[in-house]
C-alpha positions as CSV (number, residue, x, y, z in Angstrom):
1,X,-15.5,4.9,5.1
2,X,-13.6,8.3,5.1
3,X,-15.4,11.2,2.7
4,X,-12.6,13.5,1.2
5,X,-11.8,16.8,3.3
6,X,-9.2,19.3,3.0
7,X,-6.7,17.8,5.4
8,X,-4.5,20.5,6.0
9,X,-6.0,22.5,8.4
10,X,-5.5,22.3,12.3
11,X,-8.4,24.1,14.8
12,X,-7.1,25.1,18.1
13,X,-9.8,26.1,20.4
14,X,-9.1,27.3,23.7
15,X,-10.9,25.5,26.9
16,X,-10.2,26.5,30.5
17,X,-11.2,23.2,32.1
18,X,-13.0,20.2,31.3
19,X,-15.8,21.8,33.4
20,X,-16.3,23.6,29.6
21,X,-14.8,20.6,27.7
22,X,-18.7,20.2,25.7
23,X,-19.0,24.0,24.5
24,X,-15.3,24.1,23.1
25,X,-15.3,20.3,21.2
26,X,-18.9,21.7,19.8
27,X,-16.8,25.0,18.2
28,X,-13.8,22.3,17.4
29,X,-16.8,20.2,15.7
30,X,-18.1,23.4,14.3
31,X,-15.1,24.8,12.5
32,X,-13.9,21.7,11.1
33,X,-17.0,20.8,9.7
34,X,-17.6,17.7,11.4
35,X,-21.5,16.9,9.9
36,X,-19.2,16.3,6.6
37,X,-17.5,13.8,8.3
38,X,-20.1,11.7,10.1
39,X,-23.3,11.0,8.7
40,X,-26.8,9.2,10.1
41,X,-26.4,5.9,10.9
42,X,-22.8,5.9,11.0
43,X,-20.6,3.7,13.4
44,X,-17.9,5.6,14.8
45,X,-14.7,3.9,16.7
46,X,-12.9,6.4,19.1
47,X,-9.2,5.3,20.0
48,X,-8.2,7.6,23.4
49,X,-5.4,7.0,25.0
50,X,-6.4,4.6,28.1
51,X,-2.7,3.0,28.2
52,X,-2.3,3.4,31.6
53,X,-4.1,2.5,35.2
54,X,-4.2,5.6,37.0
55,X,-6.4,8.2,37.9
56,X,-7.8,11.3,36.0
57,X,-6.2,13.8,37.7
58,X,-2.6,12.6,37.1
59,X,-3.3,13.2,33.4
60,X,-1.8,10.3,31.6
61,X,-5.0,9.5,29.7
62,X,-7.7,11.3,27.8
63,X,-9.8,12.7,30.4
64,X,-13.5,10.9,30.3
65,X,-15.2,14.4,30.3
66,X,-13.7,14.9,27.1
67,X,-14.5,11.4,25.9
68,X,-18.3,11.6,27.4
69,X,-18.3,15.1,24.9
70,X,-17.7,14.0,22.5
71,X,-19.8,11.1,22.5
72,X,-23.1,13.2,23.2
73,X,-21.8,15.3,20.2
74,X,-21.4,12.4,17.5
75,X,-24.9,11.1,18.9
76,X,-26.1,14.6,18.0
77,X,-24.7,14.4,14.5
78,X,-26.6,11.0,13.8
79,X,-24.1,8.7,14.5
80,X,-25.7,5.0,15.0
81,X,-23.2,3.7,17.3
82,X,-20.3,4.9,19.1
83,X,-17.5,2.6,20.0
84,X,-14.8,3.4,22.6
85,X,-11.7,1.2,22.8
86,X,-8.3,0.3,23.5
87,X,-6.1,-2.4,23.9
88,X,-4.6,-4.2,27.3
89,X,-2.1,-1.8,28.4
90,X,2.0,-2.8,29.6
91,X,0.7,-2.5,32.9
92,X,-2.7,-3.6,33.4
93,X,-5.5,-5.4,31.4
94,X,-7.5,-2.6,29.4
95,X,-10.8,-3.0,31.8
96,X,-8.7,-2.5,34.8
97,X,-7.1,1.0,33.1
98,X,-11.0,1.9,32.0
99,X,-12.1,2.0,35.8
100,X,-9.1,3.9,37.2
101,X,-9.4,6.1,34.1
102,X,-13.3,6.8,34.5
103,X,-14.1,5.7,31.3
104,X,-17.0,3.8,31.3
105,X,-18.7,7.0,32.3
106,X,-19.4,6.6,28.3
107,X,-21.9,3.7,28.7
108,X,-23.8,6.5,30.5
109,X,-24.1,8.3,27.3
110,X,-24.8,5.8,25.0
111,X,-21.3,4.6,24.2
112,X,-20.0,0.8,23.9
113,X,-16.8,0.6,25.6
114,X,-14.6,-2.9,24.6
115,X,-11.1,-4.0,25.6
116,X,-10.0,-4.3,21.5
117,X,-7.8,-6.9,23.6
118,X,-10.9,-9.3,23.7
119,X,-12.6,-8.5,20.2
120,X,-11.7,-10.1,16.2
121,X,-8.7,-9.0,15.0
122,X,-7.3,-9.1,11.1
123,X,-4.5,-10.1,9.7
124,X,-3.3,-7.2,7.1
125,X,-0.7,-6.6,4.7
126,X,1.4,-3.3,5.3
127,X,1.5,-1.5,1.8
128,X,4.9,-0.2,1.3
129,X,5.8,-1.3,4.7
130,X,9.3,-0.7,5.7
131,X,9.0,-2.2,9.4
132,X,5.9,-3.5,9.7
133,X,4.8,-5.9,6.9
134,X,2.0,-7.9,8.7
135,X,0.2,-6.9,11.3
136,X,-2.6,-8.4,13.3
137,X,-5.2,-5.1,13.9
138,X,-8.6,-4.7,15.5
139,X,-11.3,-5.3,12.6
140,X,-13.5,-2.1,14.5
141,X,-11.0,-0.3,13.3
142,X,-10.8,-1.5,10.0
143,X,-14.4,-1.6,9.2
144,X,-16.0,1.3,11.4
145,X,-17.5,4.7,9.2
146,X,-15.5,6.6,11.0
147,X,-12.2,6.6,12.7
148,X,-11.7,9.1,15.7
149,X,-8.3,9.0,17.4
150,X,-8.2,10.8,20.8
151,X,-4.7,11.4,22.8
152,X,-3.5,13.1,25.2
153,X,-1.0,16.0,25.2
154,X,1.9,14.9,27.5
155,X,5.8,14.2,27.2
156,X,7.3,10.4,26.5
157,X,10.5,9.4,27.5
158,X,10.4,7.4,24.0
159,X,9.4,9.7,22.1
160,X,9.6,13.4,23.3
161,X,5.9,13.7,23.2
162,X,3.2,11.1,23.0
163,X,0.9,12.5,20.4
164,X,-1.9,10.9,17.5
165,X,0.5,9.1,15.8
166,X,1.7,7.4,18.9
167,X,-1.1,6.7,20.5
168,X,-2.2,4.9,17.2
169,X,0.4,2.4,18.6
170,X,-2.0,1.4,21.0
171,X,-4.1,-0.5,18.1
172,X,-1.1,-3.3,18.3
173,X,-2.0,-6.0,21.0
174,X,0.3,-6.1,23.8
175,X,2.0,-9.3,22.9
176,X,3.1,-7.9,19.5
177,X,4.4,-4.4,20.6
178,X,8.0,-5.5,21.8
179,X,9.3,-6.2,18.3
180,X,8.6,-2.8,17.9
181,X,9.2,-0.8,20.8
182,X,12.9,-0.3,19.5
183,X,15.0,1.9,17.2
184,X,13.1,1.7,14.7
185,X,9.1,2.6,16.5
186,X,9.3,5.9,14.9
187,X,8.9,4.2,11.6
188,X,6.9,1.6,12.5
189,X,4.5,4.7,13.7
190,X,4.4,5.8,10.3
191,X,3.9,2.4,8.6
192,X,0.9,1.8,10.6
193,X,-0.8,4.8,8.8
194,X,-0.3,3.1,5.6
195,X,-3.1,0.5,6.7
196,X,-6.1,3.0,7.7
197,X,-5.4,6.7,9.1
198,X,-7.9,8.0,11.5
199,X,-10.4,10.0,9.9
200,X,-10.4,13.1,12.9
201,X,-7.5,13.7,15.5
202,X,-8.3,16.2,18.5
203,X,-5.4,16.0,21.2
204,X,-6.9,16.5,24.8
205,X,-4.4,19.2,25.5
206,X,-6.5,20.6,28.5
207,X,-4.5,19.8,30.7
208,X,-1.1,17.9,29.7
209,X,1.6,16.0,31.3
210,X,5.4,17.2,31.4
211,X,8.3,16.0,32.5
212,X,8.8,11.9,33.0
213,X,5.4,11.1,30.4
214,X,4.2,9.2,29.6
215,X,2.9,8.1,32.9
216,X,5.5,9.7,35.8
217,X,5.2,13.3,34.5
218,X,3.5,16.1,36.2
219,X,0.2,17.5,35.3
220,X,0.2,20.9,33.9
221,X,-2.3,23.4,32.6
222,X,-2.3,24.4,28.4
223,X,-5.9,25.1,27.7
224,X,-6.5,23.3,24.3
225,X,-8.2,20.8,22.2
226,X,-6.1,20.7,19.0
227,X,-8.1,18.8,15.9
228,X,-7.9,18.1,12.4
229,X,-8.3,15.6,9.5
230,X,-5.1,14.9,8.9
231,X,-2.9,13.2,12.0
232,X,0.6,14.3,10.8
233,X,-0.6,18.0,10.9
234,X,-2.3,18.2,13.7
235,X,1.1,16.7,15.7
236,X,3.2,19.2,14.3
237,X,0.8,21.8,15.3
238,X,0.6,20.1,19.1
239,X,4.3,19.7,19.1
240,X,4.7,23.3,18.0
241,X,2.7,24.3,21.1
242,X,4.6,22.4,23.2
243,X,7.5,24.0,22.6
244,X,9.0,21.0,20.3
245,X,10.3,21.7,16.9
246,X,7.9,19.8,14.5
247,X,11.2,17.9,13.1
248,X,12.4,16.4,16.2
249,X,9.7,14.2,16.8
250,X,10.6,11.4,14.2
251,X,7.2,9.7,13.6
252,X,6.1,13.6,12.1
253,X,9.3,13.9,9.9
254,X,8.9,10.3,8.5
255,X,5.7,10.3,7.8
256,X,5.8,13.2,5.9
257,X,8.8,12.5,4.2
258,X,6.5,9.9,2.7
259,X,3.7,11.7,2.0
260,X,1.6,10.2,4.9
261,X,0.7,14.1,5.9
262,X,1.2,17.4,6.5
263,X,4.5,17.8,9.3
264,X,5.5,21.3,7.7
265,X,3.8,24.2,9.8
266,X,4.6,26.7,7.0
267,X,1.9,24.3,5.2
268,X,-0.7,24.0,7.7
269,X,-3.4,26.5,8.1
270,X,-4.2,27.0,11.8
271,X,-7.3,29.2,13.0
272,X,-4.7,30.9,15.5
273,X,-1.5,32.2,15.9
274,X,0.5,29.4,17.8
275,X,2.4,32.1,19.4
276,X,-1.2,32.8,21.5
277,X,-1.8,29.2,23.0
278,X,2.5,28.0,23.0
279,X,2.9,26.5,26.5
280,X,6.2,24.5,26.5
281,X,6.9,21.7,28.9
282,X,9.1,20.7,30.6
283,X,10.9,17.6,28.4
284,X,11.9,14.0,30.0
285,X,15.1,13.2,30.7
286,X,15.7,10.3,28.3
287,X,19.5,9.4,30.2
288,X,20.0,7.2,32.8
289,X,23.5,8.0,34.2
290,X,23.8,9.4,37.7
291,X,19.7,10.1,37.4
292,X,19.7,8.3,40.9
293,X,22.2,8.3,43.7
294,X,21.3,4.6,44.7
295,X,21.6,3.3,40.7
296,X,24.8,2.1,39.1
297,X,24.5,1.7,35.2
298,X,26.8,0.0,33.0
299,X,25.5,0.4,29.0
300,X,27.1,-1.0,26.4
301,X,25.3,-1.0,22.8
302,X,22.1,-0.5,24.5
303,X,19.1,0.7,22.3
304,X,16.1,3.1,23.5
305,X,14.5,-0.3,23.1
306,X,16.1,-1.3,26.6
307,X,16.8,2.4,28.1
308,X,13.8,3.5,28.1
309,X,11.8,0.8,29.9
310,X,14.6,0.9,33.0
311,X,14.2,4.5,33.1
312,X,10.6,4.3,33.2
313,X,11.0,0.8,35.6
314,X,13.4,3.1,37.8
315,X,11.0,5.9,37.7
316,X,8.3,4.1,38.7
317,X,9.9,2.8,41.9
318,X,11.4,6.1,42.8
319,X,7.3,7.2,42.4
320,X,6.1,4.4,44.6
321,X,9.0,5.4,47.1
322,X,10.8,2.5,46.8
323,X,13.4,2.8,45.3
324,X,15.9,3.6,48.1
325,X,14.5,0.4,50.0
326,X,15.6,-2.2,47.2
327,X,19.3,-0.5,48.2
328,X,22.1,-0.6,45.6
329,X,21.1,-1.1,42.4
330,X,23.6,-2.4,39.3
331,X,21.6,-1.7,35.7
332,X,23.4,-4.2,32.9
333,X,22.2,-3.2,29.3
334,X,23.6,-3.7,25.6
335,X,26.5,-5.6,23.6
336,X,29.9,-5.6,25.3
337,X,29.0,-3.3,28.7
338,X,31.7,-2.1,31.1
339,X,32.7,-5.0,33.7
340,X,30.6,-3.3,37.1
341,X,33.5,-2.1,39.7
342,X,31.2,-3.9,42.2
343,X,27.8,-5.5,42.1
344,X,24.6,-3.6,44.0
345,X,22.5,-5.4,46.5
346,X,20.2,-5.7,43.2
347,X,21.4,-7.3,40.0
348,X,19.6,-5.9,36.5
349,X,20.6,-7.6,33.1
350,X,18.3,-6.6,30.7
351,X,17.7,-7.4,27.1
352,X,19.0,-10.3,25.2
353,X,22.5,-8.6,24.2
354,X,23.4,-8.5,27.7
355,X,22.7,-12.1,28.0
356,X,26.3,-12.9,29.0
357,X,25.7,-11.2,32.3
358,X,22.5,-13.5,33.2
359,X,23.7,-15.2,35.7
360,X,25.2,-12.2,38.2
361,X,21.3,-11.4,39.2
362,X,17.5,-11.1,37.6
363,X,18.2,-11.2,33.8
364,X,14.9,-9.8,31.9
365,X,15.4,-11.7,28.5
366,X,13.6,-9.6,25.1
367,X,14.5,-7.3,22.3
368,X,12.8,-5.1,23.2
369,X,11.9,-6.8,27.1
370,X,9.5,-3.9,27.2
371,X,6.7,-6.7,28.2
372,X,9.2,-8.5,30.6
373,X,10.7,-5.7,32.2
374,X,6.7,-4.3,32.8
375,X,6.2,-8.0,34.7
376,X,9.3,-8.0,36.7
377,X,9.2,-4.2,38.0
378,X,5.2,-5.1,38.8
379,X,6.7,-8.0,41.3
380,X,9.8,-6.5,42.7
381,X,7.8,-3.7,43.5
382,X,5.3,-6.4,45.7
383,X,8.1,-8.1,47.0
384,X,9.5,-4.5,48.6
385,X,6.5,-3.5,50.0
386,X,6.2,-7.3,51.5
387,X,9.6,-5.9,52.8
388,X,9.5,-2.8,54.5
């Protein structure tokens, strides 16, 4: 398991494409000290972020040149076995995301690469859990040496920005993430850390993804990999460089309000100015008034749990170009809405508090109907194409 490190300290080494990816994750591995961390004949799990079905270049995942790195440079340090995994994403079964990705360019290397969707899972207690209690988790995870977590730097309409701690989310199955995709994620982020931390976090900030992130933003150059022991530190240190006060990011400011890690930037030793590599992006909108000309919305108590799927449901049509071709479009959401002053060509109700509405047009049951909203958007987006 995990050996003892100092935890807060954050390494940011520059890297101007993934052409040089190898060189800079060797100085990463270098000036953290990595040997301390993996030893021979250790089996190493590496969690990127493979959450979504799209190509490299669109920069929604952890690039598989960085991924292919690193594995070549854990082999190097005597590790037995490399695992790469992830879970079946919203979107797409997890082997279907691993060939649009590129990632089985691992296997190539040496590297296993599983769907966690299709291996053991535990049932664990949450110690001091305040949203999560129980939780049903990958046992790689909980019995690998050593515990790599790999994101990528981009923007979430969820969360601001979609860091390590968030893309630990990606451990849960699919079927069990709704119940916690809502107000309270943030916490349930931090609760998740109470079960096993990873034992290294380096953010693929090479290049990173602005705007609608986590999967509808637009590439943009930073130049980093970002890595340290401890996950809450090296956030606050990526958020930083983004341009994102450390404290706005809730998962960061929980967990360190209980004692989970390091969020304070006055406490984290960095081995460079942040000033030097700051690149701020360009942050989601996270409303969904008058965001489209062809979209009516009527909100009433709605939670992120249900805004944010529709925006990134509406986003991804308006991507696709299809959005103008499904016509007018009336969005329902949350307790007690506004009556519509007229009905779209397209009917939304979505999430159970809007239940009362069902029957005016498609009603996508679910708190949060993160899962059912996913389904519906994948088959309305068919049946326009079928269309036009």
């Amino acid at each position: 398991m995990a050996r003892e490190l100092a935890v807060a300290r954050v390494v940011i080494e520059r890297c101007s494409g993934y052409d040089k990816i190898a060189p800079a994750l060797e100085r990463l591995s270098k000036d953290l000290g990595l040997e301390k961390l993996v030893g021979k004949g250790d089996v190493v799990f590496i969690k990127p972020n493979a959450g979504s079905p799209t190509p490299p270049e669109r920069e929604a995942c952890t690039r598989p040149e960085a991924l292919v790195a690193l594995v070549k440079l854990l082999k190097e340090l005597g590790a037995k076995k490399v695992i790469v995994g992830d879970h079946d994403a919203l979107a797409a079964p997890a082997e279907f995301c691993f060939q649009r990705i590129g990632l089985y360019a691992c296997r190539d290397v040496g590297a296993e690469v599983i769907s966690l969707s299709k291996e053991l899972h535990e049932e664990v207690e949450v110690p001091q859990g305040r949203v999560v209690k129980r939780i049903l988790l990958p046992k790689i995870v909980l019995e690998c040496d050593v515990f790599i977590n790999f994101p990528k730097l981009k923007t979430n309409t969820f969360t601001t920005l979609s860091l390590g701690m968030k893309n630990l989310f990606g451990l849960i199955r699919r079927e069990d993430r709704p119940r916690y995709h809502r107000e309270e994620f943030d916490q349930a982020l931090a609760d998740l850390l109470k079960i096993r931390k990873p034992d290294l976090t380096i953010v693929d900030g090479v290049y990173a993804m602005e705007g609608q992130g986590p999967v509808f933003g637009t590439p943009v150059f930073v130049g980093t990999l970002i890595g340290g022991f401890d996950v809450v530190a090296v956030d606050a240190v990526a958020s930083a460089i983004a341009g994102v006060d450390p404290w706005e990011i809730d998962a960061i400011r929980i967990a360190h309000s209980e004692g989970l890690g390091e969020g304070c930037l006055e406490e984290i030793e960095t081995n460079a100015p942040l000033s030097e590599v700051s690149k701020p992006l360009k942050r989601p909108t996270r409303f969904l008034h008058a965001r489209y000309p062809n979209v009516d919305v009527y909100l009433g108590g709605a939670c992120r749990g249900c805004i944010d799927p529709i925006m990134t449901s509406l986003d991804g049509l308006d991507r696709a170009g299809l959005l103008p071709k499904a016509g007018r479009i009336t969005v329902i959401a949350g307790k007690n809405p506004p009556t519509p002053i007229e009905y779209g060509d397209v009917v939304l109700v979505v999430g159970d508090c809007a239940q009362e509405y069902r029957d005016k047009g498609y009603f996508i049951p679910g708190c949060s109907p993160v899962l059912n909203l996913t389904d519906w958007s994948k088959k309305f987006s068919a049946k326009l194409r079928e269309t036009s």
